[in-house]
mmJSON file of the N, C-alpha and C atoms, coordinates in Angstrom:
{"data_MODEL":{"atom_site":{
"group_PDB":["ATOM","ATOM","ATOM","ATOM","ATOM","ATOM","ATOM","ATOM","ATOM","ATOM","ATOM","ATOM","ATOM","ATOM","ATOM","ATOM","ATOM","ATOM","ATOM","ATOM","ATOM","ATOM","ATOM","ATOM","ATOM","ATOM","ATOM","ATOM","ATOM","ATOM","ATOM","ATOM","ATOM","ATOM","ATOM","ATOM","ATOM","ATOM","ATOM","ATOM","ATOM","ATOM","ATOM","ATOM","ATOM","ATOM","ATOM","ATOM","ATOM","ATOM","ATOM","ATOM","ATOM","ATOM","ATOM","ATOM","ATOM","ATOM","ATOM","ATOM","ATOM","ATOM","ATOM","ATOM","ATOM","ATOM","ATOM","ATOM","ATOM","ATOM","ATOM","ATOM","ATOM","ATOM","ATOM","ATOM","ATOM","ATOM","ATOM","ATOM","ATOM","ATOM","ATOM","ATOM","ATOM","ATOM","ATOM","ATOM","ATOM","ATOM","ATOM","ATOM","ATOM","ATOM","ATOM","ATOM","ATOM","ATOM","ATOM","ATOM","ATOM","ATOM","ATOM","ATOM","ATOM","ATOM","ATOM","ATOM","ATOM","ATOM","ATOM","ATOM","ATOM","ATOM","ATOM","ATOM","ATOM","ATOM","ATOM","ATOM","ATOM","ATOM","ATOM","ATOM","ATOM","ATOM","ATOM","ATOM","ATOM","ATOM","ATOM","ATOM","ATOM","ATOM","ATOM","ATOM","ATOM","ATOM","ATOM","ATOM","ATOM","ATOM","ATOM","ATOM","ATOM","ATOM","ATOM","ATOM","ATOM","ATOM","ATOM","ATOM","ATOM","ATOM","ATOM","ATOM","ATOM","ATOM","ATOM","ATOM","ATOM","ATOM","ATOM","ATOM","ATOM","ATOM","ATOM","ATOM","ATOM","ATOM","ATOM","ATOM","ATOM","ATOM","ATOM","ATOM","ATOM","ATOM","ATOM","ATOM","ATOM","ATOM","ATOM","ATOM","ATOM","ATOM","ATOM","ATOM","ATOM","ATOM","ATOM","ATOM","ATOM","ATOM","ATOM","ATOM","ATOM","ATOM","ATOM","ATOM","ATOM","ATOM","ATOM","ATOM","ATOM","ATOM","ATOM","ATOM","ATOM","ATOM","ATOM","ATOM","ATOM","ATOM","ATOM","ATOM","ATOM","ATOM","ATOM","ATOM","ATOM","ATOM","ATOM","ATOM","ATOM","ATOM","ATOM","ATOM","ATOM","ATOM","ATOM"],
"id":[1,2,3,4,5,6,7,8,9,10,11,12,13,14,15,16,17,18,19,20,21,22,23,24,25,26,27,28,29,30,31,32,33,34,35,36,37,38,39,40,41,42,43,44,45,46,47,48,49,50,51,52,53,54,55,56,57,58,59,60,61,62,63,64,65,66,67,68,69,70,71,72,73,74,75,76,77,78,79,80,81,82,83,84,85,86,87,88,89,90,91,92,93,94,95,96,97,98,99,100,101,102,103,104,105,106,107,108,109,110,111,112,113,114,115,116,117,118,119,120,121,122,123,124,125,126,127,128,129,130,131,132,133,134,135,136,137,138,139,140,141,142,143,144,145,146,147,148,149,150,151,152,153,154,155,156,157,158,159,160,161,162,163,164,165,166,167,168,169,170,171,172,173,174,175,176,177,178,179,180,181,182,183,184,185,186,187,188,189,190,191,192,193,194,195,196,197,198,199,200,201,202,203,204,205,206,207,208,209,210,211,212,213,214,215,216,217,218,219,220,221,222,223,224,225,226,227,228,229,230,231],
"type_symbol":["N","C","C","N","C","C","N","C","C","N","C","C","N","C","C","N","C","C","N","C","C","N","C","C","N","C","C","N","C","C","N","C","C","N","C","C","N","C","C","N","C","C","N","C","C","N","C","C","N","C","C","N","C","C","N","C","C","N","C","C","N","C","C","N","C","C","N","C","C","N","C","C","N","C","C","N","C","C","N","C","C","N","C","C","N","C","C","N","C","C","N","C","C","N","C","C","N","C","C","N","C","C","N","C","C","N","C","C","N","C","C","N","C","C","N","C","C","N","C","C","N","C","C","N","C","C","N","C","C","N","C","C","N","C","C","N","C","C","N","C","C","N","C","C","N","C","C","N","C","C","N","C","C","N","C","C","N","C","C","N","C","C","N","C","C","N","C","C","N","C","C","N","C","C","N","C","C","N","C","C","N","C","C","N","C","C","N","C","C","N","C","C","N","C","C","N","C","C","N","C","C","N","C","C","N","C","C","N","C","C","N","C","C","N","C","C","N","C","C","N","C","C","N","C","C","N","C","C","N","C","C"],
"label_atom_id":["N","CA","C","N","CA","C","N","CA","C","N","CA","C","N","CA","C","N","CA","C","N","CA","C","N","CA","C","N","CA","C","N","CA","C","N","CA","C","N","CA","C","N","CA","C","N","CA","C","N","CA","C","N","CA","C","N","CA","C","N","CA","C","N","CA","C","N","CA","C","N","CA","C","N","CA","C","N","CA","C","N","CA","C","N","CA","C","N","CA","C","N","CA","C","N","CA","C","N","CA","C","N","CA","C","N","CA","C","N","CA","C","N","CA","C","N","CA","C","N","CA","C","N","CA","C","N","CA","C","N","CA","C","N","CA","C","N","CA","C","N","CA","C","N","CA","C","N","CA","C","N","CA","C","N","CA","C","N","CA","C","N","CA","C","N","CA","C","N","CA","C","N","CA","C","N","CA","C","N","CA","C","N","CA","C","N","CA","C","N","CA","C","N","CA","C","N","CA","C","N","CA","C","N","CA","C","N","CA","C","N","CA","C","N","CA","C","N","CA","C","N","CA","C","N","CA","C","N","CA","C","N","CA","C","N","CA","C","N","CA","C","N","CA","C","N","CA","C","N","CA","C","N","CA","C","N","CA","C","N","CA","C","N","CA","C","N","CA","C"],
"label_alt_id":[null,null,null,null,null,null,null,null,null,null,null,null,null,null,null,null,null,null,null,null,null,null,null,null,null,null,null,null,null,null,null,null,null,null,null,null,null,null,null,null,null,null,null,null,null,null,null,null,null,null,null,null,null,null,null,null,null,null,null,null,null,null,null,null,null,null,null,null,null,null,null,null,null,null,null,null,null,null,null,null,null,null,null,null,null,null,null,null,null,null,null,null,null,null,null,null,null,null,null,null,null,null,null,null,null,null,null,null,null,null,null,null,null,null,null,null,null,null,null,null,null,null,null,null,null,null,null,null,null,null,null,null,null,null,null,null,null,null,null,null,null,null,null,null,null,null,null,null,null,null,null,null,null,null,null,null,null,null,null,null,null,null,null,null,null,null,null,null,null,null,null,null,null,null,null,null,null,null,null,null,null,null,null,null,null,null,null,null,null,null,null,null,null,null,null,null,null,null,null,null,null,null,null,null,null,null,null,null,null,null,null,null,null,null,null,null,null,null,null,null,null,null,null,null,null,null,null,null,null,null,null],
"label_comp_id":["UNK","UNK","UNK","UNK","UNK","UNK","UNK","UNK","UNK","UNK","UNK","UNK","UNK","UNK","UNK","UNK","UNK","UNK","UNK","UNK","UNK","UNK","UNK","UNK","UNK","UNK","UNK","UNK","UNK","UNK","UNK","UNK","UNK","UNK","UNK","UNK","UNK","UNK","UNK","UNK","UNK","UNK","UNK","UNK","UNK","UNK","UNK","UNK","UNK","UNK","UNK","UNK","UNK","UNK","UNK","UNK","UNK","UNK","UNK","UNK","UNK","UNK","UNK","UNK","UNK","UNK","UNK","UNK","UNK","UNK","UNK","UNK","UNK","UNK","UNK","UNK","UNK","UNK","UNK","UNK","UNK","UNK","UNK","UNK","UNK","UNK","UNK","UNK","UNK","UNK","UNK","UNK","UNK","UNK","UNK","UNK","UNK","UNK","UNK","UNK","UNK","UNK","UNK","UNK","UNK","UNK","UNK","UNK","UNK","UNK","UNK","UNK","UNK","UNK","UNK","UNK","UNK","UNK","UNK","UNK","UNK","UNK","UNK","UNK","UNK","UNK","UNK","UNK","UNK","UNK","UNK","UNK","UNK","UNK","UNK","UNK","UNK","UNK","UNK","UNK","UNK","UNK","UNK","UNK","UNK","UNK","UNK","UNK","UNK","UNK","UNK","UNK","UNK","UNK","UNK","UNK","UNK","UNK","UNK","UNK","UNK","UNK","UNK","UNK","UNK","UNK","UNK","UNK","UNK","UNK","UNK","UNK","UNK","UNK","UNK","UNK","UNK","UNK","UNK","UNK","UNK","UNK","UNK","UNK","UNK","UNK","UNK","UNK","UNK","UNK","UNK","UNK","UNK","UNK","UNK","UNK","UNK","UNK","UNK","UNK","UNK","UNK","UNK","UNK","UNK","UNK","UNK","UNK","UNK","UNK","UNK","UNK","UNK","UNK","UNK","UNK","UNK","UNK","UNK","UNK","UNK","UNK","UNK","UNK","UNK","UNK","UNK","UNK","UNK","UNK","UNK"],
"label_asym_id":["A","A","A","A","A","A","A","A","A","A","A","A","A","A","A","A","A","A","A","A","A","A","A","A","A","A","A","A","A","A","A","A","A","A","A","A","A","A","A","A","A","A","A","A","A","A","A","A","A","A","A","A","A","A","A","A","A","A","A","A","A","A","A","A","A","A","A","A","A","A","A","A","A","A","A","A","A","A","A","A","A","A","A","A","A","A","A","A","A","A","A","A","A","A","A","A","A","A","A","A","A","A","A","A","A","A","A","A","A","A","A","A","A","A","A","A","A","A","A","A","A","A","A","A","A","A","A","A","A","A","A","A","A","A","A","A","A","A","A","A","A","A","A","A","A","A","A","A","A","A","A","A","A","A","A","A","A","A","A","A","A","A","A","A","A","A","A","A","A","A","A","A","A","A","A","A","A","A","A","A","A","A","A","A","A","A","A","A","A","A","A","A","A","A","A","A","A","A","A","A","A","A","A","A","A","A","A","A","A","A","A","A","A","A","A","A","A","A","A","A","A","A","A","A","A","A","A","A","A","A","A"],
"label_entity_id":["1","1","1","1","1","1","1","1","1","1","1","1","1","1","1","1","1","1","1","1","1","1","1","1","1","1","1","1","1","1","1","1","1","1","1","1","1","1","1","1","1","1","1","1","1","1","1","1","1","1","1","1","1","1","1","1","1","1","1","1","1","1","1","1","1","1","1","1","1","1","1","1","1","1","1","1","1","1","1","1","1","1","1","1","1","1","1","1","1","1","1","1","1","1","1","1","1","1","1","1","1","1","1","1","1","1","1","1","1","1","1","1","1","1","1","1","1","1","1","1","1","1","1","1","1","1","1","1","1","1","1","1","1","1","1","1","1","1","1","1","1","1","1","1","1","1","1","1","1","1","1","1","1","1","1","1","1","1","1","1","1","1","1","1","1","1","1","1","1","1","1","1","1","1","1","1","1","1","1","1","1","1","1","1","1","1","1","1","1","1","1","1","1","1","1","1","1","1","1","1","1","1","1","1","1","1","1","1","1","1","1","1","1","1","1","1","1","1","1","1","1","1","1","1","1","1","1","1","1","1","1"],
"label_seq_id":[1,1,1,2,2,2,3,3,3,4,4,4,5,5,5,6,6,6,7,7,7,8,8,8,9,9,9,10,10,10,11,11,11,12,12,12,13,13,13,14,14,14,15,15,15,16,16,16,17,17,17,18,18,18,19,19,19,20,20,20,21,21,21,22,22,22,23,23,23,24,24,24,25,25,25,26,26,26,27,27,27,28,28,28,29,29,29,30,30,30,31,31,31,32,32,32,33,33,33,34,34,34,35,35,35,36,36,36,37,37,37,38,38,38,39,39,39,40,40,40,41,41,41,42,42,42,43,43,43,44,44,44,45,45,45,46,46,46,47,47,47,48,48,48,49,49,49,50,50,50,51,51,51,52,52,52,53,53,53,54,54,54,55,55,55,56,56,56,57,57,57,58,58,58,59,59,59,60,60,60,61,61,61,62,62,62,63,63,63,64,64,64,65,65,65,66,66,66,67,67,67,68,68,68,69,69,69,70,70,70,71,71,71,72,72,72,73,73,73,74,74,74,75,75,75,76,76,76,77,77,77],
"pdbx_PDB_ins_code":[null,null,null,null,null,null,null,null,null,null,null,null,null,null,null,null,null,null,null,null,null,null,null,null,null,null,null,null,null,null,null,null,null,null,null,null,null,null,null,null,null,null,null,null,null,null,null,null,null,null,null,null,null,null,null,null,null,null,null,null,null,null,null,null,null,null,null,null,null,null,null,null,null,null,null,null,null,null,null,null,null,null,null,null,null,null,null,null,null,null,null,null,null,null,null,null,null,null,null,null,null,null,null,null,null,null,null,null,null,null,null,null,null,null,null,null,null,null,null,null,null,null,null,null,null,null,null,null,null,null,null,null,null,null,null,null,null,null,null,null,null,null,null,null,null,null,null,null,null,null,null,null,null,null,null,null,null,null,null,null,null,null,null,null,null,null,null,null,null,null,null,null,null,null,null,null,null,null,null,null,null,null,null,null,null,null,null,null,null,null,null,null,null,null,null,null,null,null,null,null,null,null,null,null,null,null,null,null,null,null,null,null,null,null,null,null,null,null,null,null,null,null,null,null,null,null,null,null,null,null,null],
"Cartn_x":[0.776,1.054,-0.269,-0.158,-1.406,-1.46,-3.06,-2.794,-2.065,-2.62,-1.895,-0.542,0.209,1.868,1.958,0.955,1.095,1.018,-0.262,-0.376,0.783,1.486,3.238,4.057,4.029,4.916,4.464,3.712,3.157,3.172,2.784,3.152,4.594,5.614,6.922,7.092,6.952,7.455,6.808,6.042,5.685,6.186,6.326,7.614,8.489,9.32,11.018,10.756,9.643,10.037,9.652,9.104,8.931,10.018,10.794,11.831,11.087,10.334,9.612,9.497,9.411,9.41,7.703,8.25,6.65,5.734,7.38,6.832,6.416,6.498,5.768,4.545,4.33,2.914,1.75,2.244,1.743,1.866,2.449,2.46,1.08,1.094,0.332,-1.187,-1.262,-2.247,-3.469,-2.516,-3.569,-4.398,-2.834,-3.331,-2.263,-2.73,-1.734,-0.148,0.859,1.996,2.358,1.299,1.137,0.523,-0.873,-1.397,-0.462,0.421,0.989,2.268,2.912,3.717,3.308,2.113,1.662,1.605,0.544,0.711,2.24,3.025,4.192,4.972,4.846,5.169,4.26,3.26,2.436,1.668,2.002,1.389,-0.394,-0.957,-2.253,-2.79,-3.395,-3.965,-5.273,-5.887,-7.389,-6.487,-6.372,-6.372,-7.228,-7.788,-9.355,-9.318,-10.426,-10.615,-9.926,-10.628,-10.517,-8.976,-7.828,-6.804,-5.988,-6.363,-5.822,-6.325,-7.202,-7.677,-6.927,-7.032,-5.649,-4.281,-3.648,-2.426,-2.381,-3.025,-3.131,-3.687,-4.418,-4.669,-3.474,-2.875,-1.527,-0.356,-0.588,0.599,0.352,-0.93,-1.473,-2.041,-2.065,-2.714,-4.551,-4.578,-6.208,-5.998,-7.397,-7.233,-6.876,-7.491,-7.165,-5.607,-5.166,-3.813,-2.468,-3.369,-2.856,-2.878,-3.652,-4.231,-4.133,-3.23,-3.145,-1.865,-0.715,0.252,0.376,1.332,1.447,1.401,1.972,2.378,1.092,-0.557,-1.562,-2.06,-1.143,-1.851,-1.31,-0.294,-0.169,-0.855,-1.467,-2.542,-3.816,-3.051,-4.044,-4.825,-5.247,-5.841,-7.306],
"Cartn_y":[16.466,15.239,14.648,14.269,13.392,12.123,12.2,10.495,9.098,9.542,8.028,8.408,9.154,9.517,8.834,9.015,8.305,7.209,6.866,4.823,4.596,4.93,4.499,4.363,5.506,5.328,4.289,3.84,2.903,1.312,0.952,-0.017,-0.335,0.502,0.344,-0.17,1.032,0.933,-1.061,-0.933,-2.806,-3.891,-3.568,-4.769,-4.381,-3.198,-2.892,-3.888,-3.8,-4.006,-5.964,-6.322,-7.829,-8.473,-7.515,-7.943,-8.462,-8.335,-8.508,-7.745,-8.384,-7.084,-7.278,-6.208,-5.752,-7.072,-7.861,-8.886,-9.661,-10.144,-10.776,-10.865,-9.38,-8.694,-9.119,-9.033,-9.766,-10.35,-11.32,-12.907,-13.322,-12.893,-13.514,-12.873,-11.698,-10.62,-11.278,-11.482,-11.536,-10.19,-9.089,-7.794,-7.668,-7.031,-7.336,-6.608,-6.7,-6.159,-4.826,-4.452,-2.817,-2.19,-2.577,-1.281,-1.698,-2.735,-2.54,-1.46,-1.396,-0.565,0.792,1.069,2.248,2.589,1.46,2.286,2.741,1.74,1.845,3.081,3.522,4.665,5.828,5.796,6.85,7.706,6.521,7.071,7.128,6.056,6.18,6.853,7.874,8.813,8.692,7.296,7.215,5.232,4.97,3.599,3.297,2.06,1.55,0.996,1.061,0.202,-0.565,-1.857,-2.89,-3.521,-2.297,-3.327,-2.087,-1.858,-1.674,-2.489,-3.317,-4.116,-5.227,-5.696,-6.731,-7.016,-5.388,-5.483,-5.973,-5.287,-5.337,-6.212,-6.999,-8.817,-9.557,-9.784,-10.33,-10.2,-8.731,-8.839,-8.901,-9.541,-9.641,-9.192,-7.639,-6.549,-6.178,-5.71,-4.893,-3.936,-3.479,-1.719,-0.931,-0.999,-0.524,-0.087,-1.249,-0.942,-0.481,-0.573,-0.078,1.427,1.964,3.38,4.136,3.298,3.612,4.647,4.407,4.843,6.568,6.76,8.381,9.31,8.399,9.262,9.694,8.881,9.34,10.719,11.121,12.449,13.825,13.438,14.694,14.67,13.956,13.952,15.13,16.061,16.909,17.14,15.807,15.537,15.034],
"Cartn_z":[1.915,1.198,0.716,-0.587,-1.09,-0.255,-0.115,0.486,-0.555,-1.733,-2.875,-2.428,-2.245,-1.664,-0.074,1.07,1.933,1.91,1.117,1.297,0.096,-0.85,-1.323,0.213,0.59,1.628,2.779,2.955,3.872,3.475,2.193,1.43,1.315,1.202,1.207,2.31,3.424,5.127,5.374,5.202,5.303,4.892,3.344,2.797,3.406,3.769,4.145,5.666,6.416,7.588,7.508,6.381,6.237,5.71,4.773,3.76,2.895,2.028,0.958,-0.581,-1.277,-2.927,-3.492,-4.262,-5.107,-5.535,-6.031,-6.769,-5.792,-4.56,-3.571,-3.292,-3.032,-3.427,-4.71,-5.702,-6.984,-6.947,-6.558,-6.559,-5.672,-4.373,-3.051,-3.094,-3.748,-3.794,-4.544,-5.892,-6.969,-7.985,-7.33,-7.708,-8.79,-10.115,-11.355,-10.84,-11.353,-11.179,-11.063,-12.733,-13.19,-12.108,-11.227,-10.187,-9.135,-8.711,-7.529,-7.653,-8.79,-9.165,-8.652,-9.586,-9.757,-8.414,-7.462,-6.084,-4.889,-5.439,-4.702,-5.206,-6.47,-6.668,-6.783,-5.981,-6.19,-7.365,-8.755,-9.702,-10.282,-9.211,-9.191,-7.922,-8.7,-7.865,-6.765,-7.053,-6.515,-6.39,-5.301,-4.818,-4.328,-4.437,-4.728,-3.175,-2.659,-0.807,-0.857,-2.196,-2.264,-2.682,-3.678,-3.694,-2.383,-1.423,-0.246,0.971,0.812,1.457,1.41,-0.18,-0.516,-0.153,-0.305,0.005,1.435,2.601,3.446,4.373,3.737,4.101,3.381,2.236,2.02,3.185,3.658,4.631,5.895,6.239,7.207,8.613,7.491,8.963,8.456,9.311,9.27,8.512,8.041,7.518,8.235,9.507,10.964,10.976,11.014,11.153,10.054,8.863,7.733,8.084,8.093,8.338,9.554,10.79,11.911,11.863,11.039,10.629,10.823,11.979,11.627,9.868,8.83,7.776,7.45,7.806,7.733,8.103,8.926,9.953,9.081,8.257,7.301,5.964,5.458,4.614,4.462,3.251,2.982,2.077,1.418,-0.127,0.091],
"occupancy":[1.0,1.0,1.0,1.0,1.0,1.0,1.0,1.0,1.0,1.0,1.0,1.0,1.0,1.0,1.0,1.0,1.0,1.0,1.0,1.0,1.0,1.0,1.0,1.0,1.0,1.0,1.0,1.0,1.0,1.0,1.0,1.0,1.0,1.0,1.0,1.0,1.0,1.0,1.0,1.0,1.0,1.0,1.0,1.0,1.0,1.0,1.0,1.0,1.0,1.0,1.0,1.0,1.0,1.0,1.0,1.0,1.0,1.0,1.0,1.0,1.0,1.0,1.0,1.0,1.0,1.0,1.0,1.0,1.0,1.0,1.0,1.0,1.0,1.0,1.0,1.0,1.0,1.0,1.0,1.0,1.0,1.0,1.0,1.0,1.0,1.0,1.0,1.0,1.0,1.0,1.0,1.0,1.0,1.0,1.0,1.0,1.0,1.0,1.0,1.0,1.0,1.0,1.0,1.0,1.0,1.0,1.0,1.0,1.0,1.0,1.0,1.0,1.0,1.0,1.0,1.0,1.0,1.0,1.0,1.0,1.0,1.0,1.0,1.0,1.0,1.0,1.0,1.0,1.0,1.0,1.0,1.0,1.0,1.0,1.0,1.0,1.0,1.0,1.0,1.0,1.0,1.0,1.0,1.0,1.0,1.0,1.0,1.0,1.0,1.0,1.0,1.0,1.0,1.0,1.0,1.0,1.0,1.0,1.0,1.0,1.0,1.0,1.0,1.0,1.0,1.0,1.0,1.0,1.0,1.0,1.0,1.0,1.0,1.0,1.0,1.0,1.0,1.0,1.0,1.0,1.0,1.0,1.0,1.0,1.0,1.0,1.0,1.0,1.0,1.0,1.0,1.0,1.0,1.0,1.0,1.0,1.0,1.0,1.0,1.0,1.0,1.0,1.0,1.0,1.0,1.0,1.0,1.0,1.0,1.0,1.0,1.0,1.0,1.0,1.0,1.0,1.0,1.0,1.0,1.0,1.0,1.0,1.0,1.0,1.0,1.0,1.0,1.0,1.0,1.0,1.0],
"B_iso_or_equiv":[0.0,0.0,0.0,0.0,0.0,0.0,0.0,0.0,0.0,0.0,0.0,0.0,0.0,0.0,0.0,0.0,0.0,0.0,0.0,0.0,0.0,0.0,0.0,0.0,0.0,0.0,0.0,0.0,0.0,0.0,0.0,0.0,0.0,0.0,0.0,0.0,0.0,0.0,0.0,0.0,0.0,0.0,0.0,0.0,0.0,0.0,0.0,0.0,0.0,0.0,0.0,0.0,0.0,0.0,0.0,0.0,0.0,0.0,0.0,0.0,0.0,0.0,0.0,0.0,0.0,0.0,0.0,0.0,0.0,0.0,0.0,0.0,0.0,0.0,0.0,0.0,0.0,0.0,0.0,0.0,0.0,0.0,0.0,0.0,0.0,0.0,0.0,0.0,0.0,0.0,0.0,0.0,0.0,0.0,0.0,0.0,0.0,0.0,0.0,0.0,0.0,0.0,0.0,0.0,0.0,0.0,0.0,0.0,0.0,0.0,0.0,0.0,0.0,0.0,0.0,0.0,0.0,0.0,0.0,0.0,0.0,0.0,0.0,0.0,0.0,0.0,0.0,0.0,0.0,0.0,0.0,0.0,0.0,0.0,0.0,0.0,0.0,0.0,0.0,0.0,0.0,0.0,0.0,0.0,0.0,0.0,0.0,0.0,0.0,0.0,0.0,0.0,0.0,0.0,0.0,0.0,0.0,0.0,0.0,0.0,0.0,0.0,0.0,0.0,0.0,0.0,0.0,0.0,0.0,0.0,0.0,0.0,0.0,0.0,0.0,0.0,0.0,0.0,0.0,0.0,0.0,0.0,0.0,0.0,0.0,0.0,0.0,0.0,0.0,0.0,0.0,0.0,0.0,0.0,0.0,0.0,0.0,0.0,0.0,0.0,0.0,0.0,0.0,0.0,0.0,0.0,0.0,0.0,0.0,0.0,0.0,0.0,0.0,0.0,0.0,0.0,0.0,0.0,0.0,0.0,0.0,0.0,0.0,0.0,0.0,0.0,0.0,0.0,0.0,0.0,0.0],
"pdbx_formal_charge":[null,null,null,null,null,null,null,null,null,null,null,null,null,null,null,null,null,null,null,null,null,null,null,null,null,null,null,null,null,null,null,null,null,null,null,null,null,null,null,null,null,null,null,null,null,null,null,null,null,null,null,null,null,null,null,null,null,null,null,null,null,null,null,null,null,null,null,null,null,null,null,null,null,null,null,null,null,null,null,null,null,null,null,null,null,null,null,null,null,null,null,null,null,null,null,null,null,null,null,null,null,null,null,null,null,null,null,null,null,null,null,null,null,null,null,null,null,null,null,null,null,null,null,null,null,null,null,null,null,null,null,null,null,null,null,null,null,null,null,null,null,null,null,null,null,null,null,null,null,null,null,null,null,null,null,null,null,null,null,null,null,null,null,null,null,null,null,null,null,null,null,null,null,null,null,null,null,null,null,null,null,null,null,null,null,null,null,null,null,null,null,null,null,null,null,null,null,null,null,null,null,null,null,null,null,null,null,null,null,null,null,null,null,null,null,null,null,null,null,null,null,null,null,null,null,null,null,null,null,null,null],
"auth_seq_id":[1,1,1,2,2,2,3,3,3,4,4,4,5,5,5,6,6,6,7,7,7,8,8,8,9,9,9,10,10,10,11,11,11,12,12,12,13,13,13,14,14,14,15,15,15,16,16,16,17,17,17,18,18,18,19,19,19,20,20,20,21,21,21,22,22,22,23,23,23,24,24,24,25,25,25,26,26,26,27,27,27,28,28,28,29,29,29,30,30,30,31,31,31,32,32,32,33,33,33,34,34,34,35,35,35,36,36,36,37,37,37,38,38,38,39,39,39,40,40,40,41,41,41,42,42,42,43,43,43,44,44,44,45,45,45,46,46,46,47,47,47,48,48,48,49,49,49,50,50,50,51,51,51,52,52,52,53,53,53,54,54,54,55,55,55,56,56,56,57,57,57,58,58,58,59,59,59,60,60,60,61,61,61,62,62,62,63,63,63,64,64,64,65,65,65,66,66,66,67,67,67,68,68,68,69,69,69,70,70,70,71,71,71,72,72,72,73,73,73,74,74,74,75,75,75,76,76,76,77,77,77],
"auth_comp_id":["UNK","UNK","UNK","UNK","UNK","UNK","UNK","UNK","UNK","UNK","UNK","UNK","UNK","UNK","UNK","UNK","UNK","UNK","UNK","UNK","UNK","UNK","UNK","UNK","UNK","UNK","UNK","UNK","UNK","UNK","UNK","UNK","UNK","UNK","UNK","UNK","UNK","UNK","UNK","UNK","UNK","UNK","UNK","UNK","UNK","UNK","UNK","UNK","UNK","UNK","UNK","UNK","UNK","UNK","UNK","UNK","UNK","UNK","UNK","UNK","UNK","UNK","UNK","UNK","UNK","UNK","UNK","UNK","UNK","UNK","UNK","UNK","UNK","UNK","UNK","UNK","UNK","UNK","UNK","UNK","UNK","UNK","UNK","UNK","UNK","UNK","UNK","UNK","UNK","UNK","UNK","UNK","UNK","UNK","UNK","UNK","UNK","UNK","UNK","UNK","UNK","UNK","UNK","UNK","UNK","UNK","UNK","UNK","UNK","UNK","UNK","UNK","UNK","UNK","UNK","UNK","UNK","UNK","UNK","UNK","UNK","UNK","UNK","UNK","UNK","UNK","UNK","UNK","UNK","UNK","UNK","UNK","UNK","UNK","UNK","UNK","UNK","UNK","UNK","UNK","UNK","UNK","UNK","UNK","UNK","UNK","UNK","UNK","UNK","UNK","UNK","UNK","UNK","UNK","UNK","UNK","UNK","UNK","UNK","UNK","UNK","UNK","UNK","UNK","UNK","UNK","UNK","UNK","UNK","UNK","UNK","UNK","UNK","UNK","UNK","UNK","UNK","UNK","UNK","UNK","UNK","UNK","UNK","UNK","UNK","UNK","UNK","UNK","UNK","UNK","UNK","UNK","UNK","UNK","UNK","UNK","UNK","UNK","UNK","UNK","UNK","UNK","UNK","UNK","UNK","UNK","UNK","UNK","UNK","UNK","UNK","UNK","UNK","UNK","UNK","UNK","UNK","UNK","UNK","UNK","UNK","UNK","UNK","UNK","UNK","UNK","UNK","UNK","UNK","UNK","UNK"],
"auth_asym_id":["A","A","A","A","A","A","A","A","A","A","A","A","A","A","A","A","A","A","A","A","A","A","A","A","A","A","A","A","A","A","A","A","A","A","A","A","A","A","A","A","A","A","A","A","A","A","A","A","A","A","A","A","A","A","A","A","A","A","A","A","A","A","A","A","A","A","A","A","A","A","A","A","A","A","A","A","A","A","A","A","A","A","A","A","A","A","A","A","A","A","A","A","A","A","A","A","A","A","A","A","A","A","A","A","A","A","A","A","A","A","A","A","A","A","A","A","A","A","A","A","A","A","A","A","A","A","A","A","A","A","A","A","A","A","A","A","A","A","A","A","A","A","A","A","A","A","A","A","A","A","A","A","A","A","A","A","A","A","A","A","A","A","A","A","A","A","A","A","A","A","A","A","A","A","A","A","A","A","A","A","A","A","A","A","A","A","A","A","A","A","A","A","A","A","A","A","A","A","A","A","A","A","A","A","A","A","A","A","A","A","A","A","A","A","A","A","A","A","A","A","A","A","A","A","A","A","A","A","A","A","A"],
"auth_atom_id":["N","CA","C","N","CA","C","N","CA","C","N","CA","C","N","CA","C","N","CA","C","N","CA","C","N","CA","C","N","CA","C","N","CA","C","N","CA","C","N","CA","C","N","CA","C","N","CA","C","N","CA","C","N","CA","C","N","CA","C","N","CA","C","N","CA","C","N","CA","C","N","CA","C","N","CA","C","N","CA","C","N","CA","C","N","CA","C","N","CA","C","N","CA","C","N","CA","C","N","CA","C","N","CA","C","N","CA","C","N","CA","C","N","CA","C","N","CA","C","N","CA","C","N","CA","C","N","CA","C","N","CA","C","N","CA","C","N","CA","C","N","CA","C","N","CA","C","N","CA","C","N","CA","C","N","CA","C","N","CA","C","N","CA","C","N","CA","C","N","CA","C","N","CA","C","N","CA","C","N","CA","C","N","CA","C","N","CA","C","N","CA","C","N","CA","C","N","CA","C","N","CA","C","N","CA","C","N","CA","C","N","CA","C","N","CA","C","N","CA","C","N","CA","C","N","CA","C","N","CA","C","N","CA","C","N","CA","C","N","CA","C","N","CA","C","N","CA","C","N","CA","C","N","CA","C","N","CA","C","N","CA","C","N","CA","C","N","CA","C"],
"pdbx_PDB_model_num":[1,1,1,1,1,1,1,1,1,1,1,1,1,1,1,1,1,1,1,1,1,1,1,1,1,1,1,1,1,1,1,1,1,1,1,1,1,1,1,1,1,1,1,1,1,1,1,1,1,1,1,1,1,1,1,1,1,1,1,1,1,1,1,1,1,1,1,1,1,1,1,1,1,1,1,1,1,1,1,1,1,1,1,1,1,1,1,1,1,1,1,1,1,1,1,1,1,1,1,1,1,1,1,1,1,1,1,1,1,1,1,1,1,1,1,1,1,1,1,1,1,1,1,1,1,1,1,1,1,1,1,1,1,1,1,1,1,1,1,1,1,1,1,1,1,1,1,1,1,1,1,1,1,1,1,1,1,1,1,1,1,1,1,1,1,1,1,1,1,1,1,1,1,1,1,1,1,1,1,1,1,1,1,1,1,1,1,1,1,1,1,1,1,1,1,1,1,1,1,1,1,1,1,1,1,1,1,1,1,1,1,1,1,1,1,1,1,1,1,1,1,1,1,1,1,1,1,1,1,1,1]
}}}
């Protein structure tokens, strides 16, 4: 699995488990609509530290714990 395919799947797994939408995200982030898309569907290939840092202070975890996530451990990109 590509990692931009894991951190989609990890970004999802977080709103599903907050009950939250994309648009929440863009709203609270301050990250445009278009790259949150892109990352939730895995269409940007290179996600930047920094708007994974974002997402991930909006929803109020660490990188740490962003990245702690089993779907990480199959990452072969």
């Amino acid at each position: 699995m590509k990692l931009s395919e894991a951190i989609a799947i990890r970004v999802k797994e977080l709103l599903n488990e907050r009950n939250l939408s994309n648009y929440y995200l863009f709203k609270e982030s301050g990250i445009p609509r278009s790259t949150i898309s892109a990352v939730v569907n895995a269409k940007k290939n290179n996600v930047g530290t920094n708007t994974i840092y974002q997402i991930a202070s909006t929803l109020g975890i660490s990188l740490e714990e962003f990245f702690k996530a089993p779907i990480f451990d199959s990452v072969d990109d």
